[in-house]
Structure formats: structure tokens, C-alpha cells
C-alpha positions in Angstrom: -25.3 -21.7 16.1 -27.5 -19.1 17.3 -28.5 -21.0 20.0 -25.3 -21.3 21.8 -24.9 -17.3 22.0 -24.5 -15.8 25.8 -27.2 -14.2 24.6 -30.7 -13.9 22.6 -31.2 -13.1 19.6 -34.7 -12.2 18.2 -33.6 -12.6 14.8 -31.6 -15.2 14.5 -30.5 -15.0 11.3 -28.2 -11.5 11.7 -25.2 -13.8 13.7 -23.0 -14.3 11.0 -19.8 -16.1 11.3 -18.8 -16.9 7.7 -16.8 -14.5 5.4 -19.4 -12.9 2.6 -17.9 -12.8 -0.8 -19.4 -12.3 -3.9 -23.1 -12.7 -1.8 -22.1 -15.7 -0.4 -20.8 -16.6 3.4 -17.9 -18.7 3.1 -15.2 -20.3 4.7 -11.0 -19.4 4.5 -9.4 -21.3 2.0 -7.1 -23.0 5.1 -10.6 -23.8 6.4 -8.8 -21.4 9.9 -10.8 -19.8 12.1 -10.0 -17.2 14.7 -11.8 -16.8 18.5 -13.9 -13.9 19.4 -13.6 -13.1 22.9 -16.3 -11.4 25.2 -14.1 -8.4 27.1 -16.2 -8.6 29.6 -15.7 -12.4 30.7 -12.7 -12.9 28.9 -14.0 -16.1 27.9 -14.2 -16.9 23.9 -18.0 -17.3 22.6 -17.7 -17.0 19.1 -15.2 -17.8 16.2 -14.6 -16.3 12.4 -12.7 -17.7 9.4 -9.0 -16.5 9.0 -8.6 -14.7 5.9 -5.3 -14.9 4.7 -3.8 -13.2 1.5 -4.7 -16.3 -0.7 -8.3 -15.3 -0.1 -8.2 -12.0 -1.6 -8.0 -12.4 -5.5 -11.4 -14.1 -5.2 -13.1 -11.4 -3.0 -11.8 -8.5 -5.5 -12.3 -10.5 -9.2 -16.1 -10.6 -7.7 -16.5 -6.8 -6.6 -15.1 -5.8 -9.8 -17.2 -8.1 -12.0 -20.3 -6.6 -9.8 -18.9 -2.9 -9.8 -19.6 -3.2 -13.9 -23.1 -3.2 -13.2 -22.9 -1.6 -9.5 -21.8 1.7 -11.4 -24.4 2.2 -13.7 -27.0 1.8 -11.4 -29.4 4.8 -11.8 -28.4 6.8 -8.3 -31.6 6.6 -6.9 -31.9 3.1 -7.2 -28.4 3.4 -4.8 -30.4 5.7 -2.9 -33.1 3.2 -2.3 -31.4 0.2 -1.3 -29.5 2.6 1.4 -32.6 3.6 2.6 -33.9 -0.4 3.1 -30.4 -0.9 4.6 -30.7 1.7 7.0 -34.4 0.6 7.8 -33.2 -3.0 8.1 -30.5 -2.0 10.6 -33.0 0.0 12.8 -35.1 -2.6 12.8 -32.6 -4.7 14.3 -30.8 -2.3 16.1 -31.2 -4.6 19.4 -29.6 -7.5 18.5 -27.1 -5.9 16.4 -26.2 -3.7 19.7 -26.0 -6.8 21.7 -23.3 -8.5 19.6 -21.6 -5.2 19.6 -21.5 -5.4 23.6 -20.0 -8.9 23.7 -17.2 -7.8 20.7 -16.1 -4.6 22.6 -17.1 -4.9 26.4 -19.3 -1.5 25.9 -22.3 -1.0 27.6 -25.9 -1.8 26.2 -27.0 1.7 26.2 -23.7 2.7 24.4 -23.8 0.3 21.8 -27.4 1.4 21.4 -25.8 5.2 20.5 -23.0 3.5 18.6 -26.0 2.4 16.2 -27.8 5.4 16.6 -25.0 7.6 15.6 -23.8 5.3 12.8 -27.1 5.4 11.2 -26.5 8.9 10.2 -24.5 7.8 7.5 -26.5 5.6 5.8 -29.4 8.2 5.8 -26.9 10.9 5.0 -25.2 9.2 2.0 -28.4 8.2 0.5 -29.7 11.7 0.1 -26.1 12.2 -1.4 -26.3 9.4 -4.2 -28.5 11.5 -6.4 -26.8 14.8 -5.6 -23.1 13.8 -7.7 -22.8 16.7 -10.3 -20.8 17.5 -13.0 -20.0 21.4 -14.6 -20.3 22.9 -17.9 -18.0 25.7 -18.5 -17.9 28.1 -21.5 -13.7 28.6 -21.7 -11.5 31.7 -22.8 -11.3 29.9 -26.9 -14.4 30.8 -28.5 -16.6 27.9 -29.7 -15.5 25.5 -26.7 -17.3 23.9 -24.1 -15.4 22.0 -21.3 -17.6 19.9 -19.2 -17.0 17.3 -16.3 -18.7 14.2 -15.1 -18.2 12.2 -11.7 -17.5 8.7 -11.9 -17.4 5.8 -9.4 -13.6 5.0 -8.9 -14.0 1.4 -8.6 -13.5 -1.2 -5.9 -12.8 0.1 -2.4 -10.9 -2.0 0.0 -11.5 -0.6 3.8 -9.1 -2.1 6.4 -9.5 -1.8 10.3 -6.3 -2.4 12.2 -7.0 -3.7 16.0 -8.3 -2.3 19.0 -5.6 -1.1 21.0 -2.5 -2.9 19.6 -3.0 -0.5 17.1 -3.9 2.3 19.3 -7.3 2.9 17.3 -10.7 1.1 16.1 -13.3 1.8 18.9 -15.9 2.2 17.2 -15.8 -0.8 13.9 -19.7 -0.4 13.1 -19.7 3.2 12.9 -16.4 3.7 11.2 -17.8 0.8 9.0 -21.2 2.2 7.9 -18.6 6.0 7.2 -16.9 4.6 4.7 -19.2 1.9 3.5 -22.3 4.6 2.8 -20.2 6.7 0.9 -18.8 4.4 -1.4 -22.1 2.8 -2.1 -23.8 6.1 -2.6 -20.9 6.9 -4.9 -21.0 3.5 -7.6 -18.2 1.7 -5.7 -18.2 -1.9 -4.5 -16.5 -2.4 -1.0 -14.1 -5.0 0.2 -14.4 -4.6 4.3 -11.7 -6.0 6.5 -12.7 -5.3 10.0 -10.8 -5.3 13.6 -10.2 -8.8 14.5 -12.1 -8.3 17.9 -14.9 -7.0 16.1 -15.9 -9.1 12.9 -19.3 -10.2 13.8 -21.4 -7.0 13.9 -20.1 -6.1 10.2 -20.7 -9.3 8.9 -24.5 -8.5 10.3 -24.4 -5.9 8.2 -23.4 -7.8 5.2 -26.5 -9.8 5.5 -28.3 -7.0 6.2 -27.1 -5.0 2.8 -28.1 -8.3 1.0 -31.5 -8.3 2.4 -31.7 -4.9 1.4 -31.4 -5.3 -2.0 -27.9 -4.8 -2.6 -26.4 -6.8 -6.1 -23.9 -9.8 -4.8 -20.4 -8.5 -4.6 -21.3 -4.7 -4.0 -20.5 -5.3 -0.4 -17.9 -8.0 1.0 -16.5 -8.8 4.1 -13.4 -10.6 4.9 -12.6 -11.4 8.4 -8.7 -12.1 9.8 -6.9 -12.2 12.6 -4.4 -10.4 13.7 -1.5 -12.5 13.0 -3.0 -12.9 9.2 -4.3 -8.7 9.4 -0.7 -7.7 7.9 -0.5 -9.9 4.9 -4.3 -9.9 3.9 -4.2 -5.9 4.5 -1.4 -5.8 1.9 -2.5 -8.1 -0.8 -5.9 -5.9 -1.1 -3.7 -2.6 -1.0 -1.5 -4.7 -3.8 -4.4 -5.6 -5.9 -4.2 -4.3 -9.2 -8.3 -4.4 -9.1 -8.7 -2.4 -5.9 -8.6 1.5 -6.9 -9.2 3.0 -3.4 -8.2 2.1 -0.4 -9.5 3.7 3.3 -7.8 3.0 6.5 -8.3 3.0 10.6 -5.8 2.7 12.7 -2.3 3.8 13.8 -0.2 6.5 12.4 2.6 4.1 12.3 0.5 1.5 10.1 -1.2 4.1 7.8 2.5 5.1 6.7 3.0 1.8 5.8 -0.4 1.8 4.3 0.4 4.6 2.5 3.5 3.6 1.0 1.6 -0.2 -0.1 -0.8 2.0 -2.0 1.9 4.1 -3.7 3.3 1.9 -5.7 -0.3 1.2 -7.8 -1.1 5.5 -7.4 -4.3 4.2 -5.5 -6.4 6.6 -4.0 -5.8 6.3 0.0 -8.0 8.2 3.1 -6.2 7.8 6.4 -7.7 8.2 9.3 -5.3 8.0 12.0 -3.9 8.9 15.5 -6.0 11.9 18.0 -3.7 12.9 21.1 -6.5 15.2 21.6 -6.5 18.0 23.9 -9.7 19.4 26.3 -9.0 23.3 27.1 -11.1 24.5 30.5 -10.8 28.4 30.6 -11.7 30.1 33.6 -14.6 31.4 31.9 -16.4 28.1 30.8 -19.5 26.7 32.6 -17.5 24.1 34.6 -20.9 21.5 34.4 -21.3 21.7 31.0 -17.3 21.3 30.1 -17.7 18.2 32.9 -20.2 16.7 31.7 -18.7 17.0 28.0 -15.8 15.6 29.0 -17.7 13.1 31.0 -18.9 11.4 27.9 -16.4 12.3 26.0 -13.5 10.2 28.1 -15.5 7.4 29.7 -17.2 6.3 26.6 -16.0 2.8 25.7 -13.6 3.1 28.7 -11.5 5.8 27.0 -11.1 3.5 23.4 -12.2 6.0 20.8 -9.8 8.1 18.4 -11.6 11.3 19.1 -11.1 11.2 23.0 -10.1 13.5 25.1 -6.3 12.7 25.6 -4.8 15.4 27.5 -7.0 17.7 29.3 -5.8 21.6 30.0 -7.4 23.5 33.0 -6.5 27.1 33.5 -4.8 27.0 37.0 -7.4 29.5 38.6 -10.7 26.7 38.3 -8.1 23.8 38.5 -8.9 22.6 41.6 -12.2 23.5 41.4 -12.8 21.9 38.2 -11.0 18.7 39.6 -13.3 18.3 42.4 -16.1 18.0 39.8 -14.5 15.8 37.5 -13.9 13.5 40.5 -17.4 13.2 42.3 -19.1 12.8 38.6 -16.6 9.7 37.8 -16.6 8.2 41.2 -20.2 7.9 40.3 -19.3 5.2 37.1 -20.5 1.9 37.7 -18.1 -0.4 36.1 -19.3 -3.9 35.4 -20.1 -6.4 32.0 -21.6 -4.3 29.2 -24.7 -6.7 29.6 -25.6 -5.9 33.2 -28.2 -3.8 33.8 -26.7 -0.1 35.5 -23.0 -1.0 34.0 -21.9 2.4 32.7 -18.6 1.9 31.8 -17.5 -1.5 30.4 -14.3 -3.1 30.3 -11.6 -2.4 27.8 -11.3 -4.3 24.9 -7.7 -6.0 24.7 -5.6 -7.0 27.8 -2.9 -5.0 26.2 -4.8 -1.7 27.6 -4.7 -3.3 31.2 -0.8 -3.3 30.8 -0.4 0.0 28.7 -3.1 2.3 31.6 -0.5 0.5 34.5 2.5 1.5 32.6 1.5 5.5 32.2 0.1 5.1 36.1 3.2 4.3 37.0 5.2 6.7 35.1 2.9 9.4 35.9 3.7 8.9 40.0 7.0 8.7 39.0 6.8 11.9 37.6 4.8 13.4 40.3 1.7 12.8 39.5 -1.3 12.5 42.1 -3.8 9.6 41.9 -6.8 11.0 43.1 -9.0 8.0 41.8 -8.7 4.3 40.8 -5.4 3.9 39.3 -5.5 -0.1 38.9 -7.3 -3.4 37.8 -11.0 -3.9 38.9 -10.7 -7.8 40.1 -13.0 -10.5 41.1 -15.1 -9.5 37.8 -13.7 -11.8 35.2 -12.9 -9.7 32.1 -10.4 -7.0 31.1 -11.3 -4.2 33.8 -9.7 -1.1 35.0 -10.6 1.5 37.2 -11.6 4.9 36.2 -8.9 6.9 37.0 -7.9 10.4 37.9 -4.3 11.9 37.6 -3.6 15.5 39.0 -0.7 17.2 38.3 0.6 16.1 35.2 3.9 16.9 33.3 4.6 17.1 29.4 7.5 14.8 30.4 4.7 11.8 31.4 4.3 9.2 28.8 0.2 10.1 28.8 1.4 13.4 27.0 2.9 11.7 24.4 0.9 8.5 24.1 -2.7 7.7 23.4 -4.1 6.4 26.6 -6.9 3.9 25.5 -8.0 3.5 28.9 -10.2 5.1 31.3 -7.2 7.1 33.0 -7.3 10.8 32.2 -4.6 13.7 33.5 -5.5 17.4 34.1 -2.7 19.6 33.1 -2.4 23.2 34.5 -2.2 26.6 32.1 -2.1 30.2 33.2 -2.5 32.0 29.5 -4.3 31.0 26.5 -1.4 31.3 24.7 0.3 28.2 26.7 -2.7 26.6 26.4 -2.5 26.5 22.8 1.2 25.4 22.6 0.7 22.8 24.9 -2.1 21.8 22.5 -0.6 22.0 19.7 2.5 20.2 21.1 1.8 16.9 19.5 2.1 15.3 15.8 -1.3 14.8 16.2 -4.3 16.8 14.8 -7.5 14.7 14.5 -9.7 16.8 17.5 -9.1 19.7 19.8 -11.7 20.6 22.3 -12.3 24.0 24.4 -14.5 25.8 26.7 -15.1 29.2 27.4 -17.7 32.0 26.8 -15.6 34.4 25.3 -16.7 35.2 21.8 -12.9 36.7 20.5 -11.3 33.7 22.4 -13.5 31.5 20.6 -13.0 32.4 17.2 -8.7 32.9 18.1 -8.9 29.1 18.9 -10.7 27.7 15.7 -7.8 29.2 14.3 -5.3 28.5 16.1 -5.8 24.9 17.2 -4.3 22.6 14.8 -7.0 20.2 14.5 -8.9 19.0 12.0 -12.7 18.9 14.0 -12.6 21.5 17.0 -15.3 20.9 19.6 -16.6 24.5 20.7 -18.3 23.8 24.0 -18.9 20.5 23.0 -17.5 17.3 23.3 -19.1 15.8 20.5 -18.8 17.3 16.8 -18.8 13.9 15.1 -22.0 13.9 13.2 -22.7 12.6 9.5 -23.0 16.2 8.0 -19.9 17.5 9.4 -16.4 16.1 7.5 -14.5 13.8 9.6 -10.5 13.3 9.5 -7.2 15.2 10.6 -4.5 17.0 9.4 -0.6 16.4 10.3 0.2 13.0 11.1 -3.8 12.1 12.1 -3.9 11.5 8.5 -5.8 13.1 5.3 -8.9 12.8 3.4 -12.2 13.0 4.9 -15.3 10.7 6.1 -18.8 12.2 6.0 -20.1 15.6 5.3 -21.2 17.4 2.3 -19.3 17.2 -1.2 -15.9 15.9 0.5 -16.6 12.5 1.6 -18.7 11.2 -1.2 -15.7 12.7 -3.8 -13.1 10.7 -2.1 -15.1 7.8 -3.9 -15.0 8.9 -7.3 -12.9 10.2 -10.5 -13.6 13.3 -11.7 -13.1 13.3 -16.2 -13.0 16.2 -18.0 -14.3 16.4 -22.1 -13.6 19.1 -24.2 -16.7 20.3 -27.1 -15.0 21.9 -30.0 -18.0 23.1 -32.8 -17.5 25.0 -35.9 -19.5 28.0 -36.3 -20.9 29.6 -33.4 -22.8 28.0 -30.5 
């Protein structure tokens, strides 16, 4: 099969296009299959079975039967196969990167980083595995002890909505290897059910985790499309046997998530929405908040939760600032993720093609100056569209009140840092907030006053495997990584109380 790929691989074994349950890669019961389709041609060059709901009882009855042996695993043991999957992924951090490309139309060099940054987690988690404590506490009744253990929670179902139609789900292998560490770490077994443009590249890591040591069952992957993502989503959320359930994707889905999960009291993390605002004070060093916001927009052709969504520039740099922003992106070369130079690949889905036209057009109507691109890239094949630069812009434009997931960004005026903030905060959102400035008391007043979950402070980039991930207001709840938080929303905590006679 391997040789049929628009591209090499040198180990051939990691292209996976079977489901893997219960350590084994398997077909749908239908015997389905769905296409993959490179963004960048949008030609198909792969296929995966379609999962339907009748495939899930078998998936969860084996990473239940495995999480009765998966949970008393000493934790370094847990530890240790983390550390041989992380080793195994480096080592075939090439290959993996190149599927990655062809799944999402991202360059090389950022599916490379993708990798990069995702390995974090598994390092991170399994110096975590061994650190789960308990407490002993002497209470106000004399001759009492009340102590408390951690326990694994039991099988955890992680469910990816699609790229774009849902508005979310840039980055599968990252978001994958979050939650995936972290349950491991913790004594959980994981059911994954990845975006349906992006099932390959886990299910290279589902051989990988077996290579690494992993007990069959621990880690399963069951790959859908989207017309069967609904009804396979809900029957693991439904599961009797599933005790935790993590979600990508849209606010609007996790709701519904939310209320699936409800009705069994399951454990639920949600990480949803952004709509995230980029403050420029008059202040800031104008290169280094371009250049943040550089990377921070253009990566994966504006397709990440955490972008930059509406960007604020105090009115007395905002031409000034615009000027830069525009000779630094005219400077993009936009192309097929696999061609050498390409630094901004196509977007994933057409639907982000129609959705960037849409807020183009309602953006002009609004008044709104197209200073760059502004349309599809043609003669390349593939889903393309041109960075693009709109001036101007309203909080009556639909790229105020929409996530853009597209390379089109829209500089928004401000006079006081007090509008600034409102206009930030103007949104249901509250995954990320980003600012510059150099002003130490202005610096501090907006970490409190953004309402944000992860505030970029000069930076464009304050994702990182020891800092918590997740939002507050409708960007969800519960958090990914970091210290303590993420590893807890894995486990149970259980409480005994020590009653002695005499004296202790």
C-alpha cells in the first residue's frame, strides 16, 4: 500500500489505514471506507474504514478489559513506555510529518513543529505518571486520620469534530498526543476518534504506542467520516463503559457533547471556540508584535483555535503597523505543503474557500479596505486562498463575530486601553487573548482584565506542555497540559477515613 503513496516513506510500516482496536487494525463492520484527500491537489490518495456506532461496543468492552490491568501498572512502568513512544515518534518524526502535510495542506517545515511541539506532551506526562499523590490529614476528631488516593477514572473516549465545518481541529496530532499522554500517564485507556480529514497520522501513532510497549487495548483508534462522526461520537459519549469523555471542536457541538455526557454524569473537558483578539499599543516593539502575529495568523493558513482572530491597533501606530504587517505577508509563498519554499499551504476543506469569500465580501460591504489578496489562488490545483489583508474593520463585519479559518486577517482601530479591552472582551469567546506593550502597570491591568483563559504577553505563542491549556466562557472548561490540572482531569480522587481506639 505503501507504495502507492504521493510520497516516500522510510518506514513503511507507520501508513496505517485500518482501525486499531483491542491491538489490532481492523476493518468497519459495513466493510465502508471513507477518502482522504490531499488539500493541496485536491485529489484523494488515501482511504480509512467508516466507523459507525455499531463499531463502538467492541472498541470500549476491549479498553475496559485492558484498563483492569492498564491501571495497576506500577507508574513508572507508564512512565517508560511514554518515554519509548515519544522516542519512537522522534525517530520517525519525517515520515510521520509527511502524512501530516498531505492530511492538512500544511507546510513541511510546519508539520515538522506540529511534531516538535506535540512531543512535549509525551515527555511532559511521563515525568507526571510517577508524581500522582495522595494526602494524609490529622482532622478536628481526635484519633482520626482521613487520607486520599488518586485513581485512574477509566476509559477515555477523545472525539475530534472536523476541520473547518466545525470551525476547529488544526492541529489532530498535537491535540491527540494532549489528551492521549495524560490519560496514559494517569491509568486510563483511550478510545481516539480523530477529524475525518486527519485519521492517518493518529493511526501512526497507534502503531507506534504498540511498538512502544503499550498493553493491546490501552490505546484505540476509530476512524469515521463525517456523515458517520455524529452517531459514532454519541454512542461512545452513551457508553455505559466510557467514564470520561474529552472534546475538540465547536462550541455549538461541545454543548451537545455536553448534554450526551450528562445523562451518564461522565466526566467531560471541552475545548472549544477562540475569537481571539491581538492588542498593538503604541508602546509595543512593532517587529516583534509583527512577527508574533506573523506566525501566529499564517500558520496552517489561519486553521488553529488559538489564532489571532481579531487584531486591535491603537489608532496612533495603525498605519504604521499596517505597513509592516503588509510587506512581511506579501512575502508568503503560497504553494503545496510538499514543495520546497511553500510557506503557507492551502486550507484544509473547500468550505473555508467559501466561508474567507463570504467575510471578504461582507467586509467591503461594510467598508472595509482590501489591502492584500482577498480571493482564490488558481491554476494550483488544491484548496488555496490568498493571504489577505483587511483595513478598516467594523464590530458590525461578520470576521468580528465569526472564526475566520482562513488566511484573511482585519486590523481594528482603538484610542484607549479601555476600548481595547471591551472590544476584546466583546465576544462569548475566551480561549486566547494576546497584547503588546512595554508598560509594566498596563501589563499586569490586562492579565486581569482580559477574559481569556491563556493570555499571550508579548508573545504569540503560550501553548507549551507545562502551561494548562483550555478557556473559560463558552471556549469551554477543563484543562489540557500543565502541572497537577491536566493529569487530574484523568482520575477520581477517594477519600478513607482511619478511626483507632486509644491514641495514635
Amino acid at each position: 500500500m505503501a507504495s502507492k503513496l504521493p510520497f516516500e516513506l522510510k518506514n513503511a510500516s507507520l501508513f496505517k489505514d485500518q482501525s486499531l482496536v483491542n491491538g489490532k487494525f481492523v476493518e468497519a463492520k459495513s466493510g465502508k471506507r471513507f477518502d482522504v484527500v490531499d488539500p493541496g491537489s485536491g485529489k484523494v490518495w488515501a482511504s480509512a474504514p467508516d466507523n459507525n456506532a455499531e463499531d463502538v461496543d467492541v472498541a470500549v468492552n476491549a479498553a475496559h478489559a485492558a484498563f483492569q490491568n492498564y491501571k495497576k501498572t506500577n507508574p513508572r512502568t507508564r512512565a517508560q513506555w511514554l518515554l519509548k513512544w515519544d522516542a519512537l515518534i522522534r525517530e520517525n518524526r519525517d515520515d510521520i510529518a509527511s502524512i501530516v502535510t498531505y492530511e492538512t495542506g500544511k507546510p513541511l517545515a510546519e508539520s515538522q513543529g506540529e511534531l516538535d511541539y506535540a512531543l512535549g506532551f509525551t515527555w511532559w506526562f511521563a515525568g507526571e505518571a510517577e508524581r500522582v499523590t495522595g494526602t494524609i490529614q490529622t482532622p478536628a476528631i481526635p484519633g482520626r486520620r482521613v487520607f486520599t488516593v488518586k485513581q485512574p477514572i477509566g476509559v477515555a473516549a477523545a472525539l475530534a469534530l472536523r476541520i473547518v465545518l466545525d470551525k476547529h481541529v488544526a492541529d489532530t496530532f498535537s491535540m491527540v498526543l494532549r489528551k492521549a499522554s495524560a490519560a496514559l500517564a494517569a491509568g486510563c485507556t483511550m478510545i481516539v476518534k480523530p477529524s475525518p480529514e486527519t485519521p492517518l497520522s493518529v493511526l501512526a501513532l497507534g502503531y507506534l504506542a504498540e511498538q512502544a510497549g503499550f498493553p493491546k487495548g490501552v490505546f484505540s483508534v476509530l476512524t469515521t467520516s463525517l456523515e458517520n462522526t455524529p452517531p459514532l461520537s454519541e454512542a461512545l459519549c452513551r457508553h455505559p463503559l466510557v467514564k470520561k469523555v474529552t472534546f475538540t471542536g465547536s462550541t455549538r457541538v461541545g454543548k451537545l457533547v455536553a448534554k450526551l455526557c450528562s445523562d451518564g454524569l461522565k466526566k467531560v473537558t471541552l475545548e472549544l471556540g477562540g475569537n481571539c483578539p491581538f492588542l498593538v499599543f503604541d508602546d509595543a516593539d512593532l517587529n516583534q508584535a509583527s512577527d508574533a502575529l506573523m506566525l501566529l495568523k499564517w500558520r496552517h493558513a489561519g486553521q488553529a483555535c488559538i489564532t489571532a482572530n481579531r487584531v486591535y491597533v491603537q489608532a496612533g501606530i495603525y498605519d504604521k503597523f499596517a505597513a509592516i504587517l503588509k510587506e512581511k505577508t506579501s512575502k508568503l509563498v503560497v504553494g503545496h505543503g510538499a514543495e520546497k519554499g511553500t510557506t503557507m499551504g492551502p486550507v484544509t476543506t473547500p468550505r473555508s474557500l467559501d466561508k474567507a469569500l463570504n467575510q471578504v465580501a461582507d467586509a467591503k460591504k461594510n467598508g472595509g479596505q482590501i489591502v492584500l489578496g482577498g480571493g482564490k489562488v488558481t491554476g494550483k490545483g488544491g484548496y488555496f486562498f490568498e493571504p489577505t489583508i483587511i483595513l478598516g474593520a467594523k464590530k458590525e463585519m461578520l470576521i468580528t463575530e465569526e472564526e475566520t479559518f482562513a488566511p484573511v486577517i482585519a486590523l481594528y482601530s482603538f484610542e484607549t486601553e479601555e476600548q481595547a479591552v471591551a472590544a476584546a472582551n466583546d465576544t462569548s469567546m475566551g480561549l486566547a487573548s494576546y497584547f503588546f506593550t512595554k508598560n509594566i502597570d498596563r501589563t499586569w491591568r490586562l492579565l486581569e482584565n482580559l477574559e481569556a483563559g491563556m493570555i499571550g504577553m508579548n508573545t504569540g505563542n503560550s501553548s507549551a506542555a507545562e502551561s494548562p491549556f483550555g478557556g473559560i466562557k463558552e471556549s469551554g472548561y477543563g484543562k489540557e497540559s500543565g502541572k497537577d490540572v491536566a493529569i487530574n482531569e484523568y482520575l477520581i480522587t477517594k477519600t478513607g477515613t482511619l478511626t483507632l481506639d486509644g491514641h495514635f
